[in-house]
C-alpha positions as a printed Julia matrix, in Angstrom:
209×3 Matrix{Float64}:
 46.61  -21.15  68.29
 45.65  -19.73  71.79
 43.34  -21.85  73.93
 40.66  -18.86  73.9
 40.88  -18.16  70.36
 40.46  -21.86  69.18
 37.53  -22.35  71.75
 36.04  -19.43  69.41
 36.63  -21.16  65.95
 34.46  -23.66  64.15
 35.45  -27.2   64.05
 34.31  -27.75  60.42
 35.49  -24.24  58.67
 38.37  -23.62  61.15
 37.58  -20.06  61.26
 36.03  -17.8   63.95
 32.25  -18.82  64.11
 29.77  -16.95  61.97
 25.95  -17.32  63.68
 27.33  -20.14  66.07
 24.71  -22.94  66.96
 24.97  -25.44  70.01
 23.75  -28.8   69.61
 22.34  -30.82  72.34
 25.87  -32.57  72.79
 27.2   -29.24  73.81
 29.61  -28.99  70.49
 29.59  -25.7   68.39
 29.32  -24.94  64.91
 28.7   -22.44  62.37
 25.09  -22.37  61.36
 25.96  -22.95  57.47
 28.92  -25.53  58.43
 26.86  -27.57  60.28
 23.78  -27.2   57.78
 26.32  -28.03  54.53
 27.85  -31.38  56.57
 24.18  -32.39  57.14
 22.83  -31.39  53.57
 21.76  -34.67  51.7
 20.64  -35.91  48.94
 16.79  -34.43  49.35
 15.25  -31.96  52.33
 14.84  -32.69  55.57
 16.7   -36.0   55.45
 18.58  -37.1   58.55
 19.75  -38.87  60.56
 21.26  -35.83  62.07
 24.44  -36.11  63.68
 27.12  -34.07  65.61
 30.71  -34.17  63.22
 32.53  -34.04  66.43
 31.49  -37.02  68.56
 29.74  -38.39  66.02
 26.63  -38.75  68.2
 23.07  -39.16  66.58
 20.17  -36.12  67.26
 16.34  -35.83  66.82
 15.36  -35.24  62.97
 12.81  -32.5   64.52
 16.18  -30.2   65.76
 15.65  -26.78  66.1
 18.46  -24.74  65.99
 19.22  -21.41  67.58
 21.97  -18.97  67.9
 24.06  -18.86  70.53
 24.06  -15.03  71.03
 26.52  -15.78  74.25
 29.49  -16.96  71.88
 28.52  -14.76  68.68
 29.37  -12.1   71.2
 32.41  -13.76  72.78
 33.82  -14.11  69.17
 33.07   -9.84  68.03
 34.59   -9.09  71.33
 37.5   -11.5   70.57
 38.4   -10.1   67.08
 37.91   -6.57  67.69
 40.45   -6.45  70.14
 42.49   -8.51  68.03
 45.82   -6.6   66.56
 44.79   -5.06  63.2
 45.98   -6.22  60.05
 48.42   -3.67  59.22
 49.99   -4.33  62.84
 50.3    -8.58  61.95
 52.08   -7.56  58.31
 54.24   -5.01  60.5
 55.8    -7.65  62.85
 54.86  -11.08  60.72
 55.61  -10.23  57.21
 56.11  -13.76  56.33
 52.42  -15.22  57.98
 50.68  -12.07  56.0
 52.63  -13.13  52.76
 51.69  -16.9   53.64
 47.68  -16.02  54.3
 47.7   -14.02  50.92
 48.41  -17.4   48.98
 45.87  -19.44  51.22
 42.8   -21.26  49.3
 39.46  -20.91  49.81
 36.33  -22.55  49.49
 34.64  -21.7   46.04
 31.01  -22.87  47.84
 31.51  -20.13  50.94
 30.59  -17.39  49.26
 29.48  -14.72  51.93
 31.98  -16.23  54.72
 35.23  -17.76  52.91
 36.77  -20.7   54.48
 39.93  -22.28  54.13
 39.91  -25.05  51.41
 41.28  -28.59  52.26
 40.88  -30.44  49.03
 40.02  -30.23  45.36
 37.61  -31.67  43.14
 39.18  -32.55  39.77
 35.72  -33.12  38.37
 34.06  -30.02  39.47
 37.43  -27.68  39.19
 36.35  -26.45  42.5
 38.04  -26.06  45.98
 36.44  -27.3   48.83
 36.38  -26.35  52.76
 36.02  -29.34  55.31
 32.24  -28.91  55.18
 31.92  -29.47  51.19
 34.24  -31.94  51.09
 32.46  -34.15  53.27
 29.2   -33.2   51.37
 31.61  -34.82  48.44
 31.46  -37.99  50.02
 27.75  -38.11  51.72
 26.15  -37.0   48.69
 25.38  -40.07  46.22
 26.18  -37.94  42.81
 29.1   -36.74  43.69
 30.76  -39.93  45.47
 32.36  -40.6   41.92
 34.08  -37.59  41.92
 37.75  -37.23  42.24
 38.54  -35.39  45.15
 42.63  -34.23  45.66
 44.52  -32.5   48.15
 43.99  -29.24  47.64
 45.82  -27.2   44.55
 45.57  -23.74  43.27
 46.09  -25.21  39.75
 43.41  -28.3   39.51
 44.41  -27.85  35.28
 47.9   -29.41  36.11
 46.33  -32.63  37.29
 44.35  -32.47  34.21
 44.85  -33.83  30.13
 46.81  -30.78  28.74
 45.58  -31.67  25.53
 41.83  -32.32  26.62
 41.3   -30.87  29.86
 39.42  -33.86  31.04
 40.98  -36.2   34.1
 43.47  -38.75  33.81
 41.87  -41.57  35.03
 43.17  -44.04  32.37
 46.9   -45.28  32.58
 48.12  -46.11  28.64
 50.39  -49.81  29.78
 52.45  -49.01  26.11
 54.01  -45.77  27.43
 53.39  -45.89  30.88
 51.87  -43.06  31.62
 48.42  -41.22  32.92
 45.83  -40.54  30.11
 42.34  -39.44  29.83
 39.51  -41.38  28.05
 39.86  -39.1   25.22
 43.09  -39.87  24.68
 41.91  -43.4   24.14
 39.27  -42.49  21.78
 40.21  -40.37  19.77
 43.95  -38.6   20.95
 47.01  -39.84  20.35
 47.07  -43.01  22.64
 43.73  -44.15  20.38
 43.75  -47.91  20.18
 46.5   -48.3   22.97
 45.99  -50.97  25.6
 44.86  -49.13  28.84
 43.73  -49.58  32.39
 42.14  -48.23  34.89
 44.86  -45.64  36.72
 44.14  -46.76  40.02
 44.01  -50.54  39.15
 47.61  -49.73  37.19
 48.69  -48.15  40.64
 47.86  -51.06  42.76
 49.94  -52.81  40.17
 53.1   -50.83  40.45
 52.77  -51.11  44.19
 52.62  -54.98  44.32
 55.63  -55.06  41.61
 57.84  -53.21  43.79
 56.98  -54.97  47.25
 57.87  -57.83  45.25
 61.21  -56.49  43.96
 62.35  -54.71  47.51
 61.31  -58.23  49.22
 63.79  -59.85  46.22
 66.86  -57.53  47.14
């Protein structure tokens, strides 16, 4: 990415900014990106902060749009080459861009997704997925690298995530499966507990060889 062009793109969405705000540390964001990282679990509730150098801001912040950049960035992409020009001389990027995934949360500006809830079958930009982990409901949920096909980290049979691990055939189940599927009244543990397991079994064996 060109120096110009990346001073033009948002840190959180990595796209070209939409209604760019500056905050007092002089670090730019989209006005939704910076508005879904600091979403919480009620309104209004802080502390603010700046995702980039992580420094803390007034809870009475007033944002406003940086008109200077907004028209940096139009200028920027209009004079960009159009698309039919990129797919004319980078067939393979255009083919690559047509497979990337995007957030299902950006709705009126898409951004590229970076990981996958499993529990909410949803893709999720940089922005959301941080939400995922600030937010207090949604801390339990299992957040992936992200996949275009969240089903194939799923139960086939109940569609529900493997979280269990069934120790008499060794391998992932859902609770389901326990309760009432065809691993029903199999020992089981917790898939991540199971994992730290395998790990610790084969340290041991590559320190015994």
């Amino acid at each position: 990415m060109g120096t110009v062009e990346k001073t033009l793109k948002c840190p959180v969405c990595q796209d070209f900014f939409t209604d760019p705000v500056t905050l007092p540390c002089g670090h730019d964001f989209c006005l939704t990106c910076i508005q879904a990282v600091w979403e919480t679990d009620g309104p209004n509730e802080g502390p603010f902060f700046c995702p980039e150098c992580q420094v803390f801001l007034p809870s009475d912040l007033n944002l406003e749009k940086n008109t200077s950049l907004q028209t940096k960035v139009m200028d920027f992409t209009t004079n960009r080459p159009s698309t039919a020009e990129l797919q004319t001389t980078t067939p393979s990027r255009a083919t690559k861009s047509s497979s990337t995934i995007h957030c299902d949360h950006c709705i009126q500006t898409p951004s590229v997704a970076i990981r996958t809830c499993l529990t909410c079958d949803a893709s999720l930009c940089q922005a959301h997925a941080l939400l995922h982990q600030q937010r207090s409901a949604l801390r339990d949920h299992t957040v992936v690298e992200v996949t275009g096909d969240p089903l194939s980290l799923k139960c086939r049979e109940h569609r529900d995530e493997l979280k269990l691990f069934c120790m008499e055939e060794r391998v992932p189940v859902c609770c389901l499966c326990v309760l009432v599927g065809v691993h029903k009244n199999h020992k089981a543990s917790q898939l991540h507990e199971a994992c730290t397991d395998f790990k610790v079994n084969i340290s041991i064996v590559l320190s015994l060889s």
